[in-house]
N, CA and C of each residue as an Amber inpcrd file, in Angstrom:
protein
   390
 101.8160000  19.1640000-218.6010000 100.8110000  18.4880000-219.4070000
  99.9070000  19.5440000-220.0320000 100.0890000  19.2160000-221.4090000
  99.0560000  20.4520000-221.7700000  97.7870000  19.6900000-222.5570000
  96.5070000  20.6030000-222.3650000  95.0150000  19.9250000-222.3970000
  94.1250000  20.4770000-223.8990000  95.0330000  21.7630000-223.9080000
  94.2140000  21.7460000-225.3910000  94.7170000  22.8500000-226.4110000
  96.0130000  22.6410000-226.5080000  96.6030000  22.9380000-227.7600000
  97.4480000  24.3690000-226.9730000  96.8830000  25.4900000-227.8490000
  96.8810000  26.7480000-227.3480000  95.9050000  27.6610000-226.7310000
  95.8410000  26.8390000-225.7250000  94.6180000  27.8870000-224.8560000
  95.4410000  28.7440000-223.7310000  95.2140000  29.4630000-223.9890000
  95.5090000  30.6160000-223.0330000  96.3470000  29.6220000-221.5530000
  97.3990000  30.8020000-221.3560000  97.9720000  29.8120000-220.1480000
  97.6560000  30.0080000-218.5580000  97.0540000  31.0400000-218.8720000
  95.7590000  31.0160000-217.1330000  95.2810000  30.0160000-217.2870000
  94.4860000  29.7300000-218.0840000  93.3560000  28.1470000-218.0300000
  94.2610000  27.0400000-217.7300000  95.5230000  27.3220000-218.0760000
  96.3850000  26.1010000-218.1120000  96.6020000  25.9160000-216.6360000
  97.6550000  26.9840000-216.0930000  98.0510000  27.3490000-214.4270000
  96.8860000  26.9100000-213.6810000  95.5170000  27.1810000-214.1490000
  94.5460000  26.9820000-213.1350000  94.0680000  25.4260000-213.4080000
  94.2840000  24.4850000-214.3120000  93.6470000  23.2450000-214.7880000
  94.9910000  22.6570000-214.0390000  96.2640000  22.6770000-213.6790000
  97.2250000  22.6540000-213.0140000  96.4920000  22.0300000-211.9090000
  96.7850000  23.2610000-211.6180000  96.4400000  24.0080000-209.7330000
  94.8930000  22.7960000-209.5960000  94.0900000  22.8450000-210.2770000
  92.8520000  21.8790000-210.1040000  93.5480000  20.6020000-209.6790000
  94.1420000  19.9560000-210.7060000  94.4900000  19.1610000-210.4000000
  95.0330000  18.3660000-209.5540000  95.6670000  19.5420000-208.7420000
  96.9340000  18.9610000-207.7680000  95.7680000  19.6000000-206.0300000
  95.2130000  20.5870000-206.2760000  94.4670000  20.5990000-205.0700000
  93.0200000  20.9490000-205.0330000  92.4070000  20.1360000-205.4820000
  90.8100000  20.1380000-205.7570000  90.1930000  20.3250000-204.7450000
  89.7280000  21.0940000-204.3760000  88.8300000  21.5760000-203.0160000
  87.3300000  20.9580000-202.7520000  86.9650000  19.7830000-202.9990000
  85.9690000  19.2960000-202.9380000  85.5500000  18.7810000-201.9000000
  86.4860000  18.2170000-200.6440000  85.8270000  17.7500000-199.6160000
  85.9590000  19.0040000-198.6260000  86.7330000  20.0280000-199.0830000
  86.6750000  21.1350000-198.2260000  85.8830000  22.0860000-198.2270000
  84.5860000  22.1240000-199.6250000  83.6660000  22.6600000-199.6580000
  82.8780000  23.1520000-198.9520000  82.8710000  24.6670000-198.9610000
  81.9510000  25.5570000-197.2900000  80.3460000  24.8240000-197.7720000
  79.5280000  24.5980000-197.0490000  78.7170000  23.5970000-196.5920000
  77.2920000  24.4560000-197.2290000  77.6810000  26.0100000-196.7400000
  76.3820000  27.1240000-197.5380000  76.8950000  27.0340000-198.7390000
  77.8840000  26.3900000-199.4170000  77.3000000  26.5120000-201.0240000
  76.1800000  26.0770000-201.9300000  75.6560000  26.5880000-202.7920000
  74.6990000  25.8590000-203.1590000  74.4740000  25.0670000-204.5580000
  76.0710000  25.4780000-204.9170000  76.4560000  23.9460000-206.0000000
  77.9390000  23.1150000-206.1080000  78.3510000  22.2530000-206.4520000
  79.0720000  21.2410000-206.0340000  80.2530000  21.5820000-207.5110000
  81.3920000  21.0700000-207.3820000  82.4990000  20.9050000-208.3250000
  81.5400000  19.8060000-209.0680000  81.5370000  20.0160000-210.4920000
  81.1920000  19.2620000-211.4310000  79.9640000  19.2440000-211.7760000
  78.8430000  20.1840000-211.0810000  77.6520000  20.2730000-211.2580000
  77.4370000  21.1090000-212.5110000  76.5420000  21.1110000-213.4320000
  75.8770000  21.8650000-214.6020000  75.1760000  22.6050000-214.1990000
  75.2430000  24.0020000-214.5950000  74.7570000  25.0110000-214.1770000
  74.4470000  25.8500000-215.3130000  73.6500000  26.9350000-214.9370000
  72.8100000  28.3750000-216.0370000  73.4820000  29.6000000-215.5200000
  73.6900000  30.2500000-216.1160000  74.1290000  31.4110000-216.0760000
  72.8520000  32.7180000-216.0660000  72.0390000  32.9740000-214.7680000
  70.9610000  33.7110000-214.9310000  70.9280000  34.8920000-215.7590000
  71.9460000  35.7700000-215.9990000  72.2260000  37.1830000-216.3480000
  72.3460000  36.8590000-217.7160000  73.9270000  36.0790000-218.0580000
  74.2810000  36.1540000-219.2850000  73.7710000  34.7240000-219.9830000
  73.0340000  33.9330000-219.7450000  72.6310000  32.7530000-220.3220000
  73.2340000  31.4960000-221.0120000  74.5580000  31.2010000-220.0430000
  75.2880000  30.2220000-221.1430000  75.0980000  29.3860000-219.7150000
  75.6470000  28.3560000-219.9640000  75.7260000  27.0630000-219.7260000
  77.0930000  26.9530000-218.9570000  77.6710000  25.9920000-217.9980000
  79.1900000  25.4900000-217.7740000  78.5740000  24.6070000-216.3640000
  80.3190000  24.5770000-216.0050000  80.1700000  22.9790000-215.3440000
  81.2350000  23.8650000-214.4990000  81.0690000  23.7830000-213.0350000
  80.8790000  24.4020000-211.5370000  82.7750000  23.5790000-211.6070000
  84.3900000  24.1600000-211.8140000  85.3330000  23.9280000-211.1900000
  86.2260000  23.7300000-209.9810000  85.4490000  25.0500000-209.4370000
  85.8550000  25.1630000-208.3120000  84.9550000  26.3370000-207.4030000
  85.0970000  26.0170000-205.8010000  84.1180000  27.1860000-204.6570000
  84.8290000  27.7450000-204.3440000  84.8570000  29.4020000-204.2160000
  85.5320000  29.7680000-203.1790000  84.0090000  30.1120000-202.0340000
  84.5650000  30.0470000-200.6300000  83.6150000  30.5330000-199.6320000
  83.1460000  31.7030000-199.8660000  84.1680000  32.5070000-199.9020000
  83.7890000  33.9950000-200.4750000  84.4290000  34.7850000-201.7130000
  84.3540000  35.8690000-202.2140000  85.0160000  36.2500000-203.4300000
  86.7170000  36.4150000-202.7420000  87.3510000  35.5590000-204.0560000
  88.7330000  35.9820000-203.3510000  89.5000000  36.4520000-204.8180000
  88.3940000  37.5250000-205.4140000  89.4110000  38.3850000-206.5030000
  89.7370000  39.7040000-205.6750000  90.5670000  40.3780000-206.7430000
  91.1920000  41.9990000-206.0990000  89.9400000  42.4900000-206.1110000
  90.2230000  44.1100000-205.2260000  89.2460000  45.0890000-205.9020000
  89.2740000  45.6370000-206.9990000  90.4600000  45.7100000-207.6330000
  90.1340000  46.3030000-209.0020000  89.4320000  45.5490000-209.7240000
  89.4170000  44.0570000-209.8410000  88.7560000  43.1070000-210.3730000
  87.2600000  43.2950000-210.1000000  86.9310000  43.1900000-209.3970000
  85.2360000  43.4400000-208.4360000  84.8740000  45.0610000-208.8460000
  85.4350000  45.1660000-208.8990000  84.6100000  47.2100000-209.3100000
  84.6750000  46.6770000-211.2470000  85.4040000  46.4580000-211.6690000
  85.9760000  46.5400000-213.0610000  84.5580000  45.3970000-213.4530000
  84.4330000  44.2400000-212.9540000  83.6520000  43.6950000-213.9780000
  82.6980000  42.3900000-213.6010000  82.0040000  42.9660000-211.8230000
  81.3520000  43.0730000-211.0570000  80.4950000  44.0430000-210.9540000
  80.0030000  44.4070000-211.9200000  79.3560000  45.7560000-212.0080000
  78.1850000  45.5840000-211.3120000  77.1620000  44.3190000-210.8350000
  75.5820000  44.3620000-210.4910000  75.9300000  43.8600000-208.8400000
  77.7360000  44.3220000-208.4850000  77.6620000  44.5800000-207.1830000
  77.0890000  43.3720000-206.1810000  77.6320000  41.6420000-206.7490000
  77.2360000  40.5680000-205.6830000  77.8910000  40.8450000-204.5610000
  77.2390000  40.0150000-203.4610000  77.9650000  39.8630000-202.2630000
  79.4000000  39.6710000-202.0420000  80.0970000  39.8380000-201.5740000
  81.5600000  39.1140000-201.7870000  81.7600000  37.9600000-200.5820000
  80.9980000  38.1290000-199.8460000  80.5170000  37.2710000-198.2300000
  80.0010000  36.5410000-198.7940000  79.4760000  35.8870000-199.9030000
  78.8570000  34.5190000-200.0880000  79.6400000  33.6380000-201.3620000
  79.1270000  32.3770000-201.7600000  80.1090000  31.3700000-202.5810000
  80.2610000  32.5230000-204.0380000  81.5620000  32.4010000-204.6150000
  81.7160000  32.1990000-205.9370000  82.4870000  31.3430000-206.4350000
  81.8380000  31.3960000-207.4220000  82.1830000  29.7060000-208.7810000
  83.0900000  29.9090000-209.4650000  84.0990000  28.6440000-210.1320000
  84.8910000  28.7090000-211.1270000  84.0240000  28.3450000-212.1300000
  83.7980000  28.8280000-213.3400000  82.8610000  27.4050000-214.1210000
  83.3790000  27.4960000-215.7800000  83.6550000  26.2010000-215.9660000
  84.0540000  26.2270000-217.5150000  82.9030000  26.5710000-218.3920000
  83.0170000  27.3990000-219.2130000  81.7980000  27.9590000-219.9200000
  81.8370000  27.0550000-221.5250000  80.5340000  26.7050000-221.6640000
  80.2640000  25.7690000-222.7590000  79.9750000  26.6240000-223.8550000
  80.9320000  25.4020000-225.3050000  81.0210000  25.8890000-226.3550000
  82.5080000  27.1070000-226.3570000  83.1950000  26.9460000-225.1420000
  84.2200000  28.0760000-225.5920000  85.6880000  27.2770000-224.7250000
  86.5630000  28.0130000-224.6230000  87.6430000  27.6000000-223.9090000
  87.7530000  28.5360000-222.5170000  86.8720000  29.2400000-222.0360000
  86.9150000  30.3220000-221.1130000  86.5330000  29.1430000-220.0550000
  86.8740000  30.1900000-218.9640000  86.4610000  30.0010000-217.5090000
  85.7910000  31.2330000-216.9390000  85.0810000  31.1440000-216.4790000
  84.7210000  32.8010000-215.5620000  84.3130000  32.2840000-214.1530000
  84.4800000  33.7710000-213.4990000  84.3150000  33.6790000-211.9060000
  82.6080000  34.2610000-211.2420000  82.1610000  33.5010000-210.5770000
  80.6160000  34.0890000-211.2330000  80.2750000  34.1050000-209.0590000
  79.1980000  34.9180000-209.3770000  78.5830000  34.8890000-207.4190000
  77.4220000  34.2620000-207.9660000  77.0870000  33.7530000-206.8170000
  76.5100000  32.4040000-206.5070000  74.7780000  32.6180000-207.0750000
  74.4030000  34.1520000-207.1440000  73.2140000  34.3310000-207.1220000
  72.8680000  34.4800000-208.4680000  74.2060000  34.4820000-208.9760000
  73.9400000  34.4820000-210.6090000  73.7130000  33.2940000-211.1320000
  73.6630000  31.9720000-210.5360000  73.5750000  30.6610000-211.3420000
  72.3030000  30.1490000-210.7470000  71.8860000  28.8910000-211.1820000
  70.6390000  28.3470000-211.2210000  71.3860000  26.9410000-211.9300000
  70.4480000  25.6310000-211.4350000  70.7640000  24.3220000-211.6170000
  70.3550000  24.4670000-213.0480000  71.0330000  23.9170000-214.3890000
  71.0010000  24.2550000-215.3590000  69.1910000  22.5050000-215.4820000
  68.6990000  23.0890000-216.0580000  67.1070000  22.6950000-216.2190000
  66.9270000  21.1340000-217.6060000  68.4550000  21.3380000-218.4180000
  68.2120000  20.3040000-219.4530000  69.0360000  19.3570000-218.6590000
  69.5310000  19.4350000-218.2860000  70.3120000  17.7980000-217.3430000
  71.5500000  17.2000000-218.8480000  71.6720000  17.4840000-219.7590000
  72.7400000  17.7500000-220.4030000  74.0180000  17.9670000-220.1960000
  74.8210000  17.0350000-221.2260000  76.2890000  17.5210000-221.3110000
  77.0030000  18.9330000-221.6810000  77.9190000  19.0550000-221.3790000
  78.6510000  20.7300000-221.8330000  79.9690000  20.4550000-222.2670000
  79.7180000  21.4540000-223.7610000  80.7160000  21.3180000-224.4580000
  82.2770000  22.0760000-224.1780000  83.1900000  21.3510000-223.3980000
  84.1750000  22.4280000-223.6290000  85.7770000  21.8200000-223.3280000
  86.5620000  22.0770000-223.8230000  87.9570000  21.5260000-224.1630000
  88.5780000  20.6560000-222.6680000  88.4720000  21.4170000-221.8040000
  88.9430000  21.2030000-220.7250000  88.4050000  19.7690000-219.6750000
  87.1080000  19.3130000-220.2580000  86.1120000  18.3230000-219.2670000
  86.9030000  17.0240000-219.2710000  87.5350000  16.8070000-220.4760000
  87.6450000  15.2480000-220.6450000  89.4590000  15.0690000-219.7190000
  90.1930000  15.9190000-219.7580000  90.9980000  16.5200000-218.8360000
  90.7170000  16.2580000-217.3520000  89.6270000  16.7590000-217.0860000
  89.3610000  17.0940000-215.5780000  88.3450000  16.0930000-214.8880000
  86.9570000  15.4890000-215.9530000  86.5130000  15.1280000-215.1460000
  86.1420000  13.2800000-216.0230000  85.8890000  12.3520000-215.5230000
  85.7040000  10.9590000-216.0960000  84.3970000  10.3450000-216.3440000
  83.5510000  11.3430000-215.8570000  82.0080000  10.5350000-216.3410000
  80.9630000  11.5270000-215.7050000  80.4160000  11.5560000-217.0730000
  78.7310000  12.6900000-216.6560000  77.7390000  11.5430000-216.1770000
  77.3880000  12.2770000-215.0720000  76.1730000  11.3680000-214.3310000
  74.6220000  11.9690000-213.4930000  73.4820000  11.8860000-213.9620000
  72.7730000  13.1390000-213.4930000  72.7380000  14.0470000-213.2660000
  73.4460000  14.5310000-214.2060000  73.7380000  16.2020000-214.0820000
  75.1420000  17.0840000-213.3130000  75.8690000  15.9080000-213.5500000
  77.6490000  16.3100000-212.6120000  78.0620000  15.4890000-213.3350000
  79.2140000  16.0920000-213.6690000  81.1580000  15.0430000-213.6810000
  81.3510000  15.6010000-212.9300000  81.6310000  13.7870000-212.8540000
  82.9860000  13.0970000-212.0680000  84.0160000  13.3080000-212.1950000
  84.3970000  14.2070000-211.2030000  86.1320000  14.2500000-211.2340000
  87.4080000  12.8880000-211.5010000  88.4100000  13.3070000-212.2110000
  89.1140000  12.0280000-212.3080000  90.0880000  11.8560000-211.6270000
  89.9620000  13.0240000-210.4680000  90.8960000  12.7420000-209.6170000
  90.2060000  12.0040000-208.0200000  91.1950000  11.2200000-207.5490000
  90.2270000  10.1970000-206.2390000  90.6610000  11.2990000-205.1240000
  89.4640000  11.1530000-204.2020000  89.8680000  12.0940000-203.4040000
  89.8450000  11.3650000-201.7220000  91.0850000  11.6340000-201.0660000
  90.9950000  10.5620000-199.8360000  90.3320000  10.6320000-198.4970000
């Protein structure tokens, strides 16, 4: 199933992979935002909507030296988050986000795909979870 034309096929593999195993009730408990929550980007200032937690960073090291440069924790949550206004995803540590302050929708190819209804500041996933 494809979600938005020609977008890159990481976004695809990973909108996949969402789909089929959404980690939401398995969520480590110290996170401090939820799949589908709207969020700020403290550093770089954009906007997106929270995909997926990992407990801790689970990129390589070359990844983490390469473009991890302000050196987050790797022992605490990082985020998947679809970034608004674009077709990207990025992988962000936890200390870099903040509850995004306009309570607003976010624009981006992938939402209507993944999630079924904005509601105080989260979509709803459209997948049921048991």
């Amino acid at each position: 199933m494809k979600f938005f034309g020609n977008t890159d096929m990481r976004m695809q593999s990973y909108i996949n992979h969402f789909m089929l195993f959404q980690t939401a009730p398995d969520m480590p408990r110290q996170a401090k935002f939820t799949i589908g929550q709207v969020v700020h980007h403290l550093k770089f200032s954009y906007r997106g909507v929270i995909l997926d937690v990992d407990a801790e960073f689970q990129g390589t090291d070359e990844w983490y030296e390469k473009m991890a440069r302000s050196r987050p924790p790797k022992n605490s949550p990082w985020y998947h988050v679809l970034v608004e206004n674009s077709a990207n995803m990025t992988y962000v540590a936890e200390r870099h986000l903040e509850v995004d302050k306009r309570n607003g929708p976010v624009e981006h190819p992938a939402l209507e795909a993944l999630f079924h209804e904005f509601r105080d500041g989260i979509y709803i996933s459209n997948r049921s979870i048991n």
